[in-house]
C-alpha positions, 0 to 999 in steps of 0.5 A, a space after each residue: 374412387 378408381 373403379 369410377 373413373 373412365 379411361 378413353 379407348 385410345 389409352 387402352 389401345 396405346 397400352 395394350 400394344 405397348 404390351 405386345 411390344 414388350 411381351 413379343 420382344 420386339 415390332 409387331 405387325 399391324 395384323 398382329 396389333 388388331 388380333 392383340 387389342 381386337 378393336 376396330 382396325 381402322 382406329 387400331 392402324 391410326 394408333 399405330 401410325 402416330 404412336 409408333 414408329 414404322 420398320 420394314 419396307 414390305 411389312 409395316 412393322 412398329 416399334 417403340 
């Protein structure tokens, strides 16, 4: 039953960098984000800019 069931990409993205959060204790960099999850970048920065929150001035950082 499972094994049939789809699950969109921007759920697997959202998960996968709730990850890295959790598994590099602490914000991750965009750079960072698209070398974990090795998507398309473009999608990987609007995932990151609606879902998490922004730390740093320089270097956007993103947090939970």
């Amino acid at each position: 039953m499972y094994c049939s069931a789809t699950t969109p990409r921007q759920l697997l993205y959202i998960e996968n960098l709730k990850e890295l959060y959790v598994l590099k204790n602490g914000p991750f960099t965009l750079k960072e984000a698209e070398y974990w999850c090795g998507g398309k970048p473009h999608a990987i920065r609007n995932i990151c800019n609606s879902h998490f929150k922004k730390e740093g001035h320089h270097k956007n950082y993103f947090s939970l």
